[in-house]
N, C-alpha and C positions, 0 to 999 in steps of 0.2 A: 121558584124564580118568578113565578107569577105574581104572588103576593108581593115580590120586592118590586117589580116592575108596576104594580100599581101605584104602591106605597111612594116611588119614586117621579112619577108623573103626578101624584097628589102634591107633594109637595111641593114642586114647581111651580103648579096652580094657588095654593095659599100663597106661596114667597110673592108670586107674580103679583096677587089681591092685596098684600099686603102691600107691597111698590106703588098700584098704583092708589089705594088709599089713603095714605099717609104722602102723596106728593100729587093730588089731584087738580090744582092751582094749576092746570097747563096752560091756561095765557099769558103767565111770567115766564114760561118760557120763551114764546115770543117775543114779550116783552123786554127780557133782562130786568126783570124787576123781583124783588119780593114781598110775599102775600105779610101783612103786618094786623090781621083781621086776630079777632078775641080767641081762635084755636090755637094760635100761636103759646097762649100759655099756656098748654099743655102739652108735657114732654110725650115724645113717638116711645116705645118702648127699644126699639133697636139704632142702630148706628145710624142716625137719618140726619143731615146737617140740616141746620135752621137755616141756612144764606140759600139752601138750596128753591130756584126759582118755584118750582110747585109744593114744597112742604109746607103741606097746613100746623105743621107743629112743631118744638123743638127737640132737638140730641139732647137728654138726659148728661153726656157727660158735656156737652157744652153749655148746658145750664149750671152744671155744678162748678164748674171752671168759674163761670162767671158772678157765682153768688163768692166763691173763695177770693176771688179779685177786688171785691169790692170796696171802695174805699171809706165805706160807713160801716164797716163788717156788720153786713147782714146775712146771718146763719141760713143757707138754702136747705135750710128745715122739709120745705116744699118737695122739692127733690131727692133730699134723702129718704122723704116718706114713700113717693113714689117706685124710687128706685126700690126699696123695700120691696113693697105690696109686689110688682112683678117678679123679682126673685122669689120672694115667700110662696106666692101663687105657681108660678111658672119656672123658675129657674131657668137654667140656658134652651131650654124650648125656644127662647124666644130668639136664642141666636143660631138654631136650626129650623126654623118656620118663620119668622118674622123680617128679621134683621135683612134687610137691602144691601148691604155691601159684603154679608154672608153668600148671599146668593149670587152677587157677581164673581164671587171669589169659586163656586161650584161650577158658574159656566163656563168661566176660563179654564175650567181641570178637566173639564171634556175633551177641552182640542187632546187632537191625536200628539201623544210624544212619548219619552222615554219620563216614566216617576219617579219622584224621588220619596222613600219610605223612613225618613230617620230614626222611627224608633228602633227599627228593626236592623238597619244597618252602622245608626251611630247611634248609639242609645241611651250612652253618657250626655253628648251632647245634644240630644233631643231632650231629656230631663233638664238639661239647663235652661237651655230655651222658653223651658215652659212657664218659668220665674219671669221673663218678661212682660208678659203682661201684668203681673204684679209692680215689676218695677213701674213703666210706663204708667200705672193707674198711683202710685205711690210716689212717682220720681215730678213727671209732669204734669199731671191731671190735678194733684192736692198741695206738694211742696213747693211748686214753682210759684204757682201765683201767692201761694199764702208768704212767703220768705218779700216775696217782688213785695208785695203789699206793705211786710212791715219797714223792708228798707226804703222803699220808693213813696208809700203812700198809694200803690196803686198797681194792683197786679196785673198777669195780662193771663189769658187761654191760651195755655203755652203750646200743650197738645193740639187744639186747634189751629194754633197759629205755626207753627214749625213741622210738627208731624201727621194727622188727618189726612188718611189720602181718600175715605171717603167723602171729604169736604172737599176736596181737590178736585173729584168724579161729581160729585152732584151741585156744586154748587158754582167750583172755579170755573171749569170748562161750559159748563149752561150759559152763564151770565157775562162770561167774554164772549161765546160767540155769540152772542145775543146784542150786548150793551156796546157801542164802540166806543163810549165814553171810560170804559174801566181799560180796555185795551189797551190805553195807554198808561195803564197806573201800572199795569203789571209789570214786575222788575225781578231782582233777582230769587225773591223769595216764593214768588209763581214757579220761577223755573225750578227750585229745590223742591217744593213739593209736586211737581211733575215729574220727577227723580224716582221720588218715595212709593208717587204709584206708580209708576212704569215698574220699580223693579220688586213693589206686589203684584202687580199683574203676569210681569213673568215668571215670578216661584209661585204663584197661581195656576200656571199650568203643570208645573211639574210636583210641587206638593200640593196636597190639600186642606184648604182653608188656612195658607201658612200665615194669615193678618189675626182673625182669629183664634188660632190655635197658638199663637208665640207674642203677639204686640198686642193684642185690643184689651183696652182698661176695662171696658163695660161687659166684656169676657169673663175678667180677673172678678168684678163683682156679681156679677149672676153667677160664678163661679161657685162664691160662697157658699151660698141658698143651694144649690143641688141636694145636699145628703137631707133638708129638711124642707124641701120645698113641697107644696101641697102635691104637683104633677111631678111624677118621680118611675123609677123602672126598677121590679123586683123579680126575681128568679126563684121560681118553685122548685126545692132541694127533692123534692118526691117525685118532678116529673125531670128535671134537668139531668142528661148523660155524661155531662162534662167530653161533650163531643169538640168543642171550640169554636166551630163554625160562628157562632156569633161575634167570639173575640177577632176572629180570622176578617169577615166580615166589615166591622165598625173600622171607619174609613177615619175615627180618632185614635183608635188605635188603648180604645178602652177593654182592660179585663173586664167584661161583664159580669160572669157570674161571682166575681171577686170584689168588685168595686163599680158597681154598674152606676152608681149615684157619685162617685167621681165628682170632680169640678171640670172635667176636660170632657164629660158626656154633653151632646148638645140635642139629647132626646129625637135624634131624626126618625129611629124608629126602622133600623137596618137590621141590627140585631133581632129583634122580633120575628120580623117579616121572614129571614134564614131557619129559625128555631125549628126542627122536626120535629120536632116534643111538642111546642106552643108551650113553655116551660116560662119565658119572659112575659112580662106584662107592661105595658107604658101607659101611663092617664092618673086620673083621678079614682080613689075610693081607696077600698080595702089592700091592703099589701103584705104579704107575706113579711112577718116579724124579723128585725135584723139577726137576732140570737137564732131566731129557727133557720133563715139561711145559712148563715155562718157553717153552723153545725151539722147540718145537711150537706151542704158541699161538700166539707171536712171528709164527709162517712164517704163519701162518691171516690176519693182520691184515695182510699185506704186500699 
């Protein structure tokens, strides 16, 4: 318990480094303004809106929105490389250590209440669920603008502009109460996605990470990259008891020693920390072979 209660107060401190890194501009918050200086072209790696008054950089999915929108179709090559290189490197690490509206979604699951577990208690319907973020990264993120684009000449950020409630968290609410010049522009579609995060924030307390784990596109694509990404998590079949603790554990509600590299692992690093064996490993280097787990495990469960 020791171990987890470090592990858990570390991460805190990265997420926290990481918020204020990636939105260190705090005079635009004052201000109601945004930073428009040469860091701006380059995407944050986690869900960080660009409109947001201190983001020195842009959301990777709202750069991609915007290269598919565009009405000279020009391929956001830029961004897809990007988006790469983090998956490849990191995979959803970076939506368990980096990602700012991951981590407001963890603080909110602290308040004291009654949780809600779906995998466990509706688990049909928690499996479905988990295709959202696919649609969302498939429905609004790539088809909407590209379709707008061919019939209209000009697409729009759809996901940005209709659903984003962490654009709505870091960028709506900063720059209205900030600016009293937007104050008045705000109309009905301020009030809808003030909707979308009010009622993230309240299955925020009762699931966990339910934005994350069921709607976020940038989820769905570091999603990918898990089973092949450089930083990954493997289980030694020679020292693992198939005790469960660590499945019990992961607050995603991942088979570990079954599927520990998953697309719904977000590398926090729980499962580990639980291990009485020290049988998991999370990081960089050498990894126990998938065939030699596999096989391993198999013999454990005989």
């Amino acid at each position: 318990m020791a171990n987890l209660k470090r592990l858990k107060i570390k991460r805190n401190i990265v997420q926290g480094l990481a918020l204020l890194l990636g939105n260190a501009n705090l005079p635009g918050f004052v201000n109601g303004t945004i930073y428009q200086g040469p860091l701006k072209r380059v995407c944050l790696p986690g869900l960080n809106c660009y409109s947001c008054p201190g983001a020195l950089g842009a959301c990777p999915i709202g750069s991609l929105q915007n290269g598919l929108a565009d009405p000279f179709w020009r391929i956001p090559f830029y961004v897809l490389g990007l988006l790469s290189l983090f998956g490849l490197v990191l995979g959803r690490f970076i939506c368990g250590w980096l990602c700012p509206f991951g981590w407001f979604q963890e603080l909110l699951h602290k308040i004291r209440s009654p949780k809600l577990n779906l995998a466990k208690s509706h688990a049909r319907l928690h499996k479905t669920l988990l295709w959202g973020k696919t649609a969302m990264l498939s429905g609004l993120v790539i088809l909407t603008p590209l379709l707008l684009r061919v019939l209209t000449g000009y697409g729009i950020p759809a996901f940005c502009t209709y659903v984003c409630p962490s654009g709505t968290l870091m960028a709506g609410i900063p720059l209205l109460s900030a600016n009293e010049g937007l104050r008045g522009l705000a109309g009905w579609l301020f009030s809808w996605k003030m909707s979308v995060l009010l009622a993230v924030a309240v299955l925020s307390v009762l699931i966990y990470r339910p934005f994350c784990r069921y709607l976020c596109p940038l989820g769905a694509i570091y999603g990918f990259f898990n089973r092949i990404s450089l930083y990954r998590i493997s289980v030694d079949p020679q020292l693992c008891t198939h005790c469960g603790r660590c499945t019990r554990q992961c607050p995603m509600q991942v088979p570990i020693p079954y599927d520990g590299d998953g697309p719904e692992c977000i590398r926090c690093g729980e499962c580990a920390a639980v291990c009485p064996e020290g049988a998991i490993r999370i990081g960089f280097g050498k990894h126990v072979k998938e065939q030699d787990q596999a096989s391993g495990l198999s013999e454990k469960t005989r």
